[in-house]
N, C-alpha and C positions, 0 to 999 in steps of 0.2 A: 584489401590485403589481409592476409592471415598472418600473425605473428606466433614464434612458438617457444614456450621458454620454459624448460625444465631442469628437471636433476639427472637427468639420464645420461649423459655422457653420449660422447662419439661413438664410444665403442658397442660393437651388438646391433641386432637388428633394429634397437626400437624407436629411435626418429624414423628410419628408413620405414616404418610401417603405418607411424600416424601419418608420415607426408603420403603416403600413399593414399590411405584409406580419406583424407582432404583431398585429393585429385582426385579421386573417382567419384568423388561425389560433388565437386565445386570444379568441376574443369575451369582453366581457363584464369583463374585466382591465384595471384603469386602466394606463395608461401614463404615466409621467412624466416629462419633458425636466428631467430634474437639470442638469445643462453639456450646452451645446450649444460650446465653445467654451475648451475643455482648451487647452494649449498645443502648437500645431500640431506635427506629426511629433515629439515629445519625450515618449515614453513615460518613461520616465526620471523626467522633470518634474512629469507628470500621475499619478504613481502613486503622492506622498505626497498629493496634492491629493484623489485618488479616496476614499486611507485616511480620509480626515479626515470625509471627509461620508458614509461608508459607516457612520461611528461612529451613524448614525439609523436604520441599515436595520435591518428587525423581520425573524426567523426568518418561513420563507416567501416573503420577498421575492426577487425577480430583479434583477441588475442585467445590463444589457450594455452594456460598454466598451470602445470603437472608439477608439484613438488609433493609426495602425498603418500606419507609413510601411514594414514588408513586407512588406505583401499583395502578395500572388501569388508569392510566395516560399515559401522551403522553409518558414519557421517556424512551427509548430504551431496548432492552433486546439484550445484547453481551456475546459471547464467544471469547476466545481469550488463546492463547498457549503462555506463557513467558518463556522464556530458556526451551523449555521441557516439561512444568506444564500447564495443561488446568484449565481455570477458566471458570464459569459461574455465570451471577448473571445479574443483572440491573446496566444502564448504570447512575448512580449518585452521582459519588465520588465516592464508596467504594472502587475499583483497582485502585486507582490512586498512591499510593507510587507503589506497584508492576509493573503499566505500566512503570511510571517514569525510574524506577532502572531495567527492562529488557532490556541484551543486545540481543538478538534474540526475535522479537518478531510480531507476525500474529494477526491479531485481525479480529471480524467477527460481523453481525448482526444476530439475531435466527430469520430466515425469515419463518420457521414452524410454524403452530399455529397446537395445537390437534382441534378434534372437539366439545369440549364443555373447554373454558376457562374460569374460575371465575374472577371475577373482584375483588378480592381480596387474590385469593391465587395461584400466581404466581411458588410460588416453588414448590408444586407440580404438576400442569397440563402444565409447562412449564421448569423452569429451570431445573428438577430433571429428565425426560425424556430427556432432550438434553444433560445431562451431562452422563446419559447410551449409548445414540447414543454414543459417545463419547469418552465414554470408552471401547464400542465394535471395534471402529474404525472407525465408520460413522461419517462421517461429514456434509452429504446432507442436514442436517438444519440450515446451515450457507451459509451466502454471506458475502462478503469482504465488509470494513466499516474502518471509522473513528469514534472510541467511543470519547465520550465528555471530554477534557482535562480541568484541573484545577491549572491552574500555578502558581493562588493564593496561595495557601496550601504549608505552609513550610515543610521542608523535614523532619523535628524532631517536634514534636509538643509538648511545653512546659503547657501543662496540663494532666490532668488523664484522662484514657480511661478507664477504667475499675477499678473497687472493688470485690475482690475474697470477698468466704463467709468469708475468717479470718477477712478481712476487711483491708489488705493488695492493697495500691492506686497505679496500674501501672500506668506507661505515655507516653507519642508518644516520649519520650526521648532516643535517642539509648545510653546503657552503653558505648559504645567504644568510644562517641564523649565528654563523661562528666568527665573533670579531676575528679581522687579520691579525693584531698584535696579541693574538689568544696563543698558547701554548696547547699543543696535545702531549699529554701525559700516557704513553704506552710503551711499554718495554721496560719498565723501569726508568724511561731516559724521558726529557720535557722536550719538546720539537717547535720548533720554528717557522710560523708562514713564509712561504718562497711562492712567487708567481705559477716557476716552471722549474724542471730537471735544470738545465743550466744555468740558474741563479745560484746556485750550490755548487761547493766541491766534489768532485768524484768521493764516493764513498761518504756523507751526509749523508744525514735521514733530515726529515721535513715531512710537514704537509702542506698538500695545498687542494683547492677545490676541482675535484674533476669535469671533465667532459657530460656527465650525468650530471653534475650538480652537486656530489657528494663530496665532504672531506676525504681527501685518500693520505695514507702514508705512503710513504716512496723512498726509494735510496737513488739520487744519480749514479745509474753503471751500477745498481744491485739492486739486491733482496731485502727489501722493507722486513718479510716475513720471514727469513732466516735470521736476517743481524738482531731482528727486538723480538724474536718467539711469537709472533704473530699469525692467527687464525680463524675460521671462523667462531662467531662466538667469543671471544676476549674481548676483554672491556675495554676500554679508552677512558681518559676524562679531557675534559674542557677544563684549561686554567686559562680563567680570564686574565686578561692585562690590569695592572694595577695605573690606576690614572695620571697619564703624562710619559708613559711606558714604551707607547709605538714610537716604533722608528721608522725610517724613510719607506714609503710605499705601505703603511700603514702596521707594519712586521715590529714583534715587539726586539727591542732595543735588547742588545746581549748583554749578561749580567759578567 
């Protein structure tokens, strides 16, 4: 299976042109529109967001990820196999939680070029062909490489990475690392673990841990990201609980 997850949006030919240019050359291989809709030129952003739902992909799988405000620039173009899972995409941040947390892991430079490469659309005249090679089992358009690490970049990223249409604000925060009776601090306002949308009032904000694994903010019956000014990139914080704080279901007790 090929996975495909960029900044590109619905609109415009340009998913419509990698899927294609992967069907003619990987017949037969589902493709799937993971994000069409990362957070635009913020590799950065979109590379805790990528970790988090990469946590489904099966040994075998492809992924290619386009979020890549330098193309046509010097910056590299890598493939690379983590536990199992091939990735493709450009060498600028975005795999970096993934390289990070791979315990087996190969990594490659795309030393192929086709014979007419745009200087602005990378995913499909390059990455979305070498992710077919790929998936067929060809590997001849890779050489061994060191992709560029970033050791800066903390492992949980206490801002938002993305706004669904609800308007629900995820974050590079992993649910497993953030006690339940912890407060999220964003908006100005302190928030409260809730399991789900209907532990709260219509109109509450809250967070709780998503479907991905990630802390989300959320409103029951609204906009997290209208009511607290929430986007990508704004920060969050984690206020821990002070000791003996949680209340029932491990949610810190109301002041």
């Amino acid at each position: 299976m090929i996975f495909l997850f960029t900044d590109f949006g619905h609109e415009g030919p340009y998913m419509g042109e990698m899927e294609a240019e992967i069907l003619r050359r990987a017949p037969g291989v589902p493709v799937v529109r993971l994000m069409v809709d990362a957070p635009a030129f913020r590799p950065d952003l979109a590379s805790y967001l990528l970790a988090a739902l990469a946590k489904r992909f099966r040994p075998g799988d492809v992924c290619v990820a386009v979020v890549d405000p330098g193309v046509g620039t010097e910056r590299e173009a890598i493939a690379f196999e983590a536990d199992g899972v091939w990735f493709v995409g450009p060498d600028n941040g975005l795999f970096e939680p993934i390289l990070r947390e791979a315990l087996d892991l190969r990594t490659f430079r795309i030393a192929w070029r086709p014979p007419r490469l745009s200087s602005s659309f990378h995913g499909r005249d390059l990455f979305a062909p070498v992710a077919a090679r790929i998936a067929r089992g060809d590997p001849s358009a890779l050489e061994p490489c060191e992709p560029t690490r970033h050791p800066d970049r903390p492992d949980a990223l206490a801002a938002v990475v993305y706004v669904d249409r609800y308007g629900n604000a995820w974050t590079g925060l992993p649910g497993a690392e953030v006690p339940r009776g912890a407060r999220i601090r964003a908006g100005g306002r302190e928030l409260a673990h809730a399991e789900t949308f209907g532990r709260v009032p219509p109109g509450e904000p809250f967070w709780y841990v998503n479907s991905a694994g990630l802390v989300e903010i959320a409103v029951n019956g609204g906009s997290a990201a209208a009511l607290l000014g929430l986007a990508p990139g704004v920060p969050v914080e984690v206020v821990e609980p002070e000791s003996g704080a949680e209340g029932e279901d491990g949610e810190a007790a109301e002041s």
